[in-house]
The first five atom37 places (N, CA, C, CB, O) and aatype in JSON, in Angstrom:
{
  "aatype": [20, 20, 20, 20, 20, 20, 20, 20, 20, 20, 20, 20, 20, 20, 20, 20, 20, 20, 20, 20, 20, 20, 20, 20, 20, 20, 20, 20, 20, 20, 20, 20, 20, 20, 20, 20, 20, 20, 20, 20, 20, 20, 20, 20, 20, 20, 20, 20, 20, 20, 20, 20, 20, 20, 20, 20, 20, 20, 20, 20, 20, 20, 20, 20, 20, 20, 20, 20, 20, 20, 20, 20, 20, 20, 20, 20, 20, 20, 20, 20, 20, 20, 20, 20, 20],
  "atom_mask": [
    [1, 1, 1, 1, 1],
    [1, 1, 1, 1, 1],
    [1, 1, 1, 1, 1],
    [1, 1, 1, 1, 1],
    [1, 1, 1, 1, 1],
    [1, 1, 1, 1, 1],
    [1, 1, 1, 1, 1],
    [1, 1, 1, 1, 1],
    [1, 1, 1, 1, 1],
    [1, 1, 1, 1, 1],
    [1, 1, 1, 1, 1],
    [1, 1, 1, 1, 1],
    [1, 1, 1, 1, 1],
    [1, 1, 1, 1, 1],
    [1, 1, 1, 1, 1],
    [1, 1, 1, 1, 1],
    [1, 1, 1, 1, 1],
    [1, 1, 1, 1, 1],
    [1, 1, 1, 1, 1],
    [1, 1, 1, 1, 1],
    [1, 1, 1, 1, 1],
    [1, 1, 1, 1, 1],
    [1, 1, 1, 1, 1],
    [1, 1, 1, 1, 1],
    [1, 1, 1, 1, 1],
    [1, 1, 1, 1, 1],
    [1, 1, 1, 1, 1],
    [1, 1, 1, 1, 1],
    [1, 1, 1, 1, 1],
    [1, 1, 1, 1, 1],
    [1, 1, 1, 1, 1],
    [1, 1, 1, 1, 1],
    [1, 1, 1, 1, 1],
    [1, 1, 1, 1, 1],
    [1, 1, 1, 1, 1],
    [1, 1, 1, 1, 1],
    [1, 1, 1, 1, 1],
    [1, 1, 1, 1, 1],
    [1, 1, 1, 1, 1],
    [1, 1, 1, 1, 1],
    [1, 1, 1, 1, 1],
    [1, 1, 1, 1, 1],
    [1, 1, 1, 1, 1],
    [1, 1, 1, 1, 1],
    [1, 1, 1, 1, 1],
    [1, 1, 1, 1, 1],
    [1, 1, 1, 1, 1],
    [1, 1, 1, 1, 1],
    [1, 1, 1, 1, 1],
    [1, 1, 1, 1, 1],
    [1, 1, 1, 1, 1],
    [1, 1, 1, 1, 1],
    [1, 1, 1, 1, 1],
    [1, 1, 1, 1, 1],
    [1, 1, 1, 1, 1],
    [1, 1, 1, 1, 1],
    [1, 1, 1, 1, 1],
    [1, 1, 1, 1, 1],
    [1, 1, 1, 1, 1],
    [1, 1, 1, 1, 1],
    [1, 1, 1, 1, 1],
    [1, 1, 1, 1, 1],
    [1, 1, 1, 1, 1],
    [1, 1, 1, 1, 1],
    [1, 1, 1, 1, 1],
    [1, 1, 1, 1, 1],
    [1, 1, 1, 1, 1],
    [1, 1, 1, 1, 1],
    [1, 1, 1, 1, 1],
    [1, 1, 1, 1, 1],
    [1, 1, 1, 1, 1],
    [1, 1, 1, 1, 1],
    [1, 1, 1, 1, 1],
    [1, 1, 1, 1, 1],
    [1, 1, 1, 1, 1],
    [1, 1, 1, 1, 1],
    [1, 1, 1, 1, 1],
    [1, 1, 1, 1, 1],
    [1, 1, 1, 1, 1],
    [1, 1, 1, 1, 1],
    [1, 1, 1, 1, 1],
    [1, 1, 1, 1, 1],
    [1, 1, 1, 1, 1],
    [1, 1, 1, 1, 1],
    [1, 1, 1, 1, 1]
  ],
  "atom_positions": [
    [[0.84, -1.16, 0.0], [0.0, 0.0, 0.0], [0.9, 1.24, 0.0], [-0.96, -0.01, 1.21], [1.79, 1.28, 0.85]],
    [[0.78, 2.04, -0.68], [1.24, 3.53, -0.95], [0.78, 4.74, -0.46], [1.13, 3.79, -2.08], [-0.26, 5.19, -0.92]],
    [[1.23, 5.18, 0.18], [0.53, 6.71, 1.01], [1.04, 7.48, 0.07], [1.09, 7.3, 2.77], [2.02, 7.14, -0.6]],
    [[0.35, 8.72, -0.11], [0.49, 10.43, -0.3], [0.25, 11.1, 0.52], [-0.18, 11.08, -1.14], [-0.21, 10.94, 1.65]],
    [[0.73, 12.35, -0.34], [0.58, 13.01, 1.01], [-1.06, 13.92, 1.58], [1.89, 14.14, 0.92], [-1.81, 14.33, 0.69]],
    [[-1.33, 14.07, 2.56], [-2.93, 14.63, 2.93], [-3.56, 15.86, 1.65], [-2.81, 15.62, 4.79], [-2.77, 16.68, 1.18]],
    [[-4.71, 15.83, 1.29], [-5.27, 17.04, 0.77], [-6.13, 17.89, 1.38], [-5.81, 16.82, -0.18], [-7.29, 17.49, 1.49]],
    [[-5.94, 18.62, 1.68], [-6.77, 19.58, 2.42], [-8.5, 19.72, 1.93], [-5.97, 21.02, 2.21], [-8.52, 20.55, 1.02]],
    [[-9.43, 19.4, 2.12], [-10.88, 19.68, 1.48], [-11.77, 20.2, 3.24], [-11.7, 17.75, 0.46], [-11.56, 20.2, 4.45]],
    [[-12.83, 20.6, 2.19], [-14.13, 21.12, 3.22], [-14.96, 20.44, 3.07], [-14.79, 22.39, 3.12], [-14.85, 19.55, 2.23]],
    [[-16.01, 20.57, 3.77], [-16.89, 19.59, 3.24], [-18.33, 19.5, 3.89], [-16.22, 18.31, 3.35], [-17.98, 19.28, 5.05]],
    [[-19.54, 19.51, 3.92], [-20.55, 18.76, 4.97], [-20.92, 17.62, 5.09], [-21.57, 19.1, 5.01], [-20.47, 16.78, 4.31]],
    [[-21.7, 17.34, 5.92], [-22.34, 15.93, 5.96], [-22.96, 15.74, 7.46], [-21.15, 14.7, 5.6], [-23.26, 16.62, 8.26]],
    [[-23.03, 14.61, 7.56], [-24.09, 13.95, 8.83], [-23.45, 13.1, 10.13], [-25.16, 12.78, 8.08], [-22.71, 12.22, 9.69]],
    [[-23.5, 13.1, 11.13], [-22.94, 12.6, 12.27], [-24.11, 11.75, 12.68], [-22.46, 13.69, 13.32], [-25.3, 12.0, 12.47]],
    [[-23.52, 10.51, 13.39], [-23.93, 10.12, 14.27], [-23.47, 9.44, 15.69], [-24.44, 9.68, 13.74], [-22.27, 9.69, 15.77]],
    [[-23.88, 8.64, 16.94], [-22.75, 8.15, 17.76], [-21.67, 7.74, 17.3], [-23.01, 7.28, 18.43], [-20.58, 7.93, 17.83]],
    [[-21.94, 6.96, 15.99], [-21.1, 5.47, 15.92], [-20.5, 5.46, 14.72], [-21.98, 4.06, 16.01], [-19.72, 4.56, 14.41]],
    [[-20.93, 6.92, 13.55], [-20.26, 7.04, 12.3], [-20.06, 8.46, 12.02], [-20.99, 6.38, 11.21], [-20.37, 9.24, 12.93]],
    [[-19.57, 9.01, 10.83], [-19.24, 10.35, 10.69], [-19.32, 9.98, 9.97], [-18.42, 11.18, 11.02], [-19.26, 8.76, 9.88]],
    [[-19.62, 11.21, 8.39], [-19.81, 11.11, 7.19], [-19.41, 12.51, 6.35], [-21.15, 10.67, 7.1], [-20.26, 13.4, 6.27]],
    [[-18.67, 12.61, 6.0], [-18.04, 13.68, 5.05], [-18.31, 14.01, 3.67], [-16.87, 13.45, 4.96], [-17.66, 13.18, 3.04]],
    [[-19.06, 14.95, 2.66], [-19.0, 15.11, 1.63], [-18.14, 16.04, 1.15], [-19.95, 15.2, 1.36], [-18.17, 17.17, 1.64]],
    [[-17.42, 15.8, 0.32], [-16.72, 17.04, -0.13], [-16.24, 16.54, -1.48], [-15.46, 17.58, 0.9], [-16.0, 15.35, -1.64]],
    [[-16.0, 18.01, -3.12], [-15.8, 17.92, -3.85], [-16.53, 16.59, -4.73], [-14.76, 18.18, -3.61], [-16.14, 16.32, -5.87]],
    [[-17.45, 15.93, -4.17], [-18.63, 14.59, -5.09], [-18.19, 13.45, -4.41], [-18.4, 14.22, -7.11], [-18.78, 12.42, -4.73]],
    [[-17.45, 13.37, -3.7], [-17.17, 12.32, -2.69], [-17.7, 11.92, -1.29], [-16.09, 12.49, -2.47], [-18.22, 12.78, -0.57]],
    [[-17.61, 10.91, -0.96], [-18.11, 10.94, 0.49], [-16.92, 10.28, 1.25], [-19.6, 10.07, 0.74], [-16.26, 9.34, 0.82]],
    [[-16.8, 10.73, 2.06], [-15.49, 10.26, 3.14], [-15.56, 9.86, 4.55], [-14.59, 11.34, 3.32], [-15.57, 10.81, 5.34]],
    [[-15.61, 8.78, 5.03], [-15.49, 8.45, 6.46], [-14.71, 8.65, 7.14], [-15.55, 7.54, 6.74], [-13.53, 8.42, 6.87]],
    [[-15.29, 9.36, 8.7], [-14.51, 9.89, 9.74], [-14.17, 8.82, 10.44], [-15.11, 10.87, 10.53], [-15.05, 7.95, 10.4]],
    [[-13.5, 8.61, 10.89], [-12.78, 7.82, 12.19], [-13.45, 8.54, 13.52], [-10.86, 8.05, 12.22], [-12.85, 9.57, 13.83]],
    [[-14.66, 8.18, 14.44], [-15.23, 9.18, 15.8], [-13.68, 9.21, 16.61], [-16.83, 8.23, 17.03], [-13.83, 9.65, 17.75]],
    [[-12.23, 8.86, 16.29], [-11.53, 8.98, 17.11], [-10.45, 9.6, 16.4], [-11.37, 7.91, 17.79], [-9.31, 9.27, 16.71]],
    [[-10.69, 10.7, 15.22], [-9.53, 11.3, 14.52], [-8.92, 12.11, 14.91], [-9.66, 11.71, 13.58], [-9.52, 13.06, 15.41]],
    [[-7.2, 12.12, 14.87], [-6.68, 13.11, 15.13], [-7.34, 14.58, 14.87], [-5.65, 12.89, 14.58], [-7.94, 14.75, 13.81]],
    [[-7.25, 15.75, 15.91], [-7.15, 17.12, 15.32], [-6.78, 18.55, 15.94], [-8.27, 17.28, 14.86], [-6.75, 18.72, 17.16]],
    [[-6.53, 19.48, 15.1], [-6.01, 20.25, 15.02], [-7.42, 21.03, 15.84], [-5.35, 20.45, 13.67], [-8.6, 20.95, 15.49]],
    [[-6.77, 21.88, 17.18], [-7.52, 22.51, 17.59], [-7.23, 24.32, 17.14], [-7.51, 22.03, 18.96], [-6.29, 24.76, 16.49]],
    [[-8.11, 24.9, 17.6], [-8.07, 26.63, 17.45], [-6.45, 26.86, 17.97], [-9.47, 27.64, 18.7], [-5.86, 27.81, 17.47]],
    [[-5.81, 26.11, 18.84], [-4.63, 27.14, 18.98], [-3.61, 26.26, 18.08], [-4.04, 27.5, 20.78], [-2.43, 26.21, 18.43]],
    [[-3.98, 25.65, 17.07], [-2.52, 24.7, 16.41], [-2.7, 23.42, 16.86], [-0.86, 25.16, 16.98], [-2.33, 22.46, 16.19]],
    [[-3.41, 23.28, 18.33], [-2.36, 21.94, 18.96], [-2.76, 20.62, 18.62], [-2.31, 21.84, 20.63], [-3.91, 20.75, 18.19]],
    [[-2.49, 19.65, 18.58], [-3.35, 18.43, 18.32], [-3.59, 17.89, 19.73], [-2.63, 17.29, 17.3], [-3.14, 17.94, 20.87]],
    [[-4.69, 17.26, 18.89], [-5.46, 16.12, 20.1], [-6.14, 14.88, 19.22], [-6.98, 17.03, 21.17], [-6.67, 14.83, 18.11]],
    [[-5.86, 13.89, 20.31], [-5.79, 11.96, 20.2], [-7.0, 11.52, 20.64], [-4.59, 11.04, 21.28], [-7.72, 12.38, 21.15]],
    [[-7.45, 10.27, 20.55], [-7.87, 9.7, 21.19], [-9.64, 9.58, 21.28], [-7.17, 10.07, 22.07], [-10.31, 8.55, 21.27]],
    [[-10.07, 10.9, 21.37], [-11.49, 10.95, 21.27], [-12.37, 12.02, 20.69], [-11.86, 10.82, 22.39], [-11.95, 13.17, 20.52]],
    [[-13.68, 11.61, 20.35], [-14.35, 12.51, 19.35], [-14.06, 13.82, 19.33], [-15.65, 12.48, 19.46], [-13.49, 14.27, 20.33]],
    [[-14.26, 14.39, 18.64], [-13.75, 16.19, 18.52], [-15.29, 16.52, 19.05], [-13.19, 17.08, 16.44], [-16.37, 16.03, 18.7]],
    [[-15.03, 17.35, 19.83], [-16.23, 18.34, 20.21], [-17.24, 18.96, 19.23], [-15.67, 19.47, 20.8], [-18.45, 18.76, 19.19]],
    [[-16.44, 19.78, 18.43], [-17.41, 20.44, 17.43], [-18.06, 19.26, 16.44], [-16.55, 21.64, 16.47], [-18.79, 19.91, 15.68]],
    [[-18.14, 18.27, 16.17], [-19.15, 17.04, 15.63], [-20.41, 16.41, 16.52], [-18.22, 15.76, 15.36], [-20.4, 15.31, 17.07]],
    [[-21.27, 17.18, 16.52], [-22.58, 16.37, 17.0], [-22.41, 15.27, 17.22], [-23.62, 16.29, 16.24], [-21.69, 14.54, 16.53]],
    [[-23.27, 14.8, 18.59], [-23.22, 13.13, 18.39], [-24.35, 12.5, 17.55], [-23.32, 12.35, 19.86], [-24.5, 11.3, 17.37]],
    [[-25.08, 13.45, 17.09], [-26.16, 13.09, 15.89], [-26.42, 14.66, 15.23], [-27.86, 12.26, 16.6], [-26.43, 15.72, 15.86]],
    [[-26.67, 14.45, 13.56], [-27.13, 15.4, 12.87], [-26.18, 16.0, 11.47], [-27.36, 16.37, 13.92], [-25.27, 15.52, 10.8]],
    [[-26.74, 16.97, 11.47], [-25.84, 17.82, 10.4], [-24.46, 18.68, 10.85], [-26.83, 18.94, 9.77], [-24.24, 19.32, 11.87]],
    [[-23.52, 18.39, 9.49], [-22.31, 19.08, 9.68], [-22.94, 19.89, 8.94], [-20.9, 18.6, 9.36], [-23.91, 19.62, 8.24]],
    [[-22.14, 21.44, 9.15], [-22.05, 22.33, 8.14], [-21.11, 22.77, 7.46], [-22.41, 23.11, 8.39], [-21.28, 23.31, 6.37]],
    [[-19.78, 22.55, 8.13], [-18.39, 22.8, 7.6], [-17.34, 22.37, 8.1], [-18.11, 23.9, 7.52], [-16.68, 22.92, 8.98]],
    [[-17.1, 21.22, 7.48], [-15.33, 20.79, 8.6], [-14.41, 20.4, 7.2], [-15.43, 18.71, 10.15], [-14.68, 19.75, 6.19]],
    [[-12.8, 21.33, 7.79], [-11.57, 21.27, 7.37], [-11.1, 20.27, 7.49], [-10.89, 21.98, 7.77], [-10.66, 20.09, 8.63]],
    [[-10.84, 18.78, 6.19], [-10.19, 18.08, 7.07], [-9.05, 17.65, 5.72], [-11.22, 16.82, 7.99], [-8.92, 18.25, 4.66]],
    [[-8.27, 16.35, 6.21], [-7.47, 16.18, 5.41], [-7.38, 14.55, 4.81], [-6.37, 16.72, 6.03], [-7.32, 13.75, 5.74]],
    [[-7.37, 14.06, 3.76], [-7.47, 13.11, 3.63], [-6.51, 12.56, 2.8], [-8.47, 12.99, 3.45], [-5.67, 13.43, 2.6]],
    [[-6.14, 11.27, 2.06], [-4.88, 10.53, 1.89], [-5.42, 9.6, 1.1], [-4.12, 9.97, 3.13], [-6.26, 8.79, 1.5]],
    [[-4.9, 9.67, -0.32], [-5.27, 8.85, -1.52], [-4.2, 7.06, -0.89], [-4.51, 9.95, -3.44], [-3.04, 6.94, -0.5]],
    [[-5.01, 6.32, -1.03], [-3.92, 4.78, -0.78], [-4.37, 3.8, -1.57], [-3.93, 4.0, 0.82], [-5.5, 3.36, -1.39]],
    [[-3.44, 3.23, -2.73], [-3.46, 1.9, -3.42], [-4.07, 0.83, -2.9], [-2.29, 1.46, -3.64], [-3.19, 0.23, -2.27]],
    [[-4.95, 0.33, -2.81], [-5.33, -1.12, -1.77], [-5.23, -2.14, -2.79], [-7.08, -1.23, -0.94], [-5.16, -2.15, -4.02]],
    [[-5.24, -2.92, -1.93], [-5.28, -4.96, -2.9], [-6.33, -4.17, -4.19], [-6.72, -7.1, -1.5], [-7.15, -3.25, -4.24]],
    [[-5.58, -5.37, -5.3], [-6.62, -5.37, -6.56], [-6.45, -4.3, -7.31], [-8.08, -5.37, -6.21], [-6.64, -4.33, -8.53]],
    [[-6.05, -3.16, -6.6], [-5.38, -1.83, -7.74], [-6.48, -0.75, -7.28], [-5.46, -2.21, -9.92], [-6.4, 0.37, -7.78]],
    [[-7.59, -1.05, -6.29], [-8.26, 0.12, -6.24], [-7.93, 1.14, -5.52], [-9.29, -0.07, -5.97], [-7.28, 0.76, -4.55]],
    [[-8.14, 2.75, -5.55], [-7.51, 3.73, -4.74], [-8.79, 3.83, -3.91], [-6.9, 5.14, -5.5], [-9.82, 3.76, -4.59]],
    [[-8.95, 3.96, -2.65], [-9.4, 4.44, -1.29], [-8.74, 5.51, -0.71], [-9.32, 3.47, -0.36], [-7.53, 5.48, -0.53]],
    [[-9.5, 6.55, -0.37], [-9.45, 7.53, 0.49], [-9.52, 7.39, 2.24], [-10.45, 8.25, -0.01], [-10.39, 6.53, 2.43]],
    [[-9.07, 7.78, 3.39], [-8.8, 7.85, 4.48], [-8.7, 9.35, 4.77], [-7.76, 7.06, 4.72], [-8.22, 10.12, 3.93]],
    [[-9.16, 9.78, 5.98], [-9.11, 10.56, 6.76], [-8.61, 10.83, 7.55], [-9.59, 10.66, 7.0], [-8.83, 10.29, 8.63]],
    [[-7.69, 11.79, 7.42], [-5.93, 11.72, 8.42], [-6.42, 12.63, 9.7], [-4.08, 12.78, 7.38], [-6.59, 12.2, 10.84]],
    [[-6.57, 13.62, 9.37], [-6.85, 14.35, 10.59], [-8.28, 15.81, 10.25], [-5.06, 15.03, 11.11], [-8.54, 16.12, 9.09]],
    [[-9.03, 16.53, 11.49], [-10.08, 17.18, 11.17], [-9.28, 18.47, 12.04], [-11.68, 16.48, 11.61], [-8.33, 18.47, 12.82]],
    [[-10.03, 19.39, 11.57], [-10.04, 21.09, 12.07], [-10.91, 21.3, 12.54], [-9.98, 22.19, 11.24], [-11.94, 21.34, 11.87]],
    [[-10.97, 21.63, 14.45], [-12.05, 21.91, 14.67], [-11.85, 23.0, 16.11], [-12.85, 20.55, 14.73], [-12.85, 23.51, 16.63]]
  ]
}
């Protein structure tokens, strides 16, 4: 498998407990509820849901970054490296 490097997109979409859902540029992208991110002062944070994501409903705008990767069979998949929030 082959990494690149992150692309920066925006995007909306829908939250819930147990999934996150990202649209951006005709794509849809899955959140990880435990993604790295970049808070208001720079800093990062691990481990657990980001605050600004509902635990149910509509997004209206999240910065995030995502990572084109080769998988078995030759298909490219997208991943979600880290969110801005």
């Amino acid at each position: 498998m082959r990494n690149n490097v992150a692309s920066q997109l925006s995007g909306t979409g829908y939250a819930a407990p147990t999934e996150i859902a990202i649209q951006a540029d005709g794509s849809w992208y899955e959140v990880p509820v435990d993604v790295p991110r970049v808070g208001s002062n720079a800093g990062w944070h691990f481990g657990s849901r980001p605050a600004r994501i509902p635990l149910r409903g509509a997004i209206h705008h999240l910065r995030f970054g995502a990572v084109q990767m080769n998988a078995p069979g030759g298909s490219i998949q997208s991943a979600v490296a880290w969110v801005s929030c």
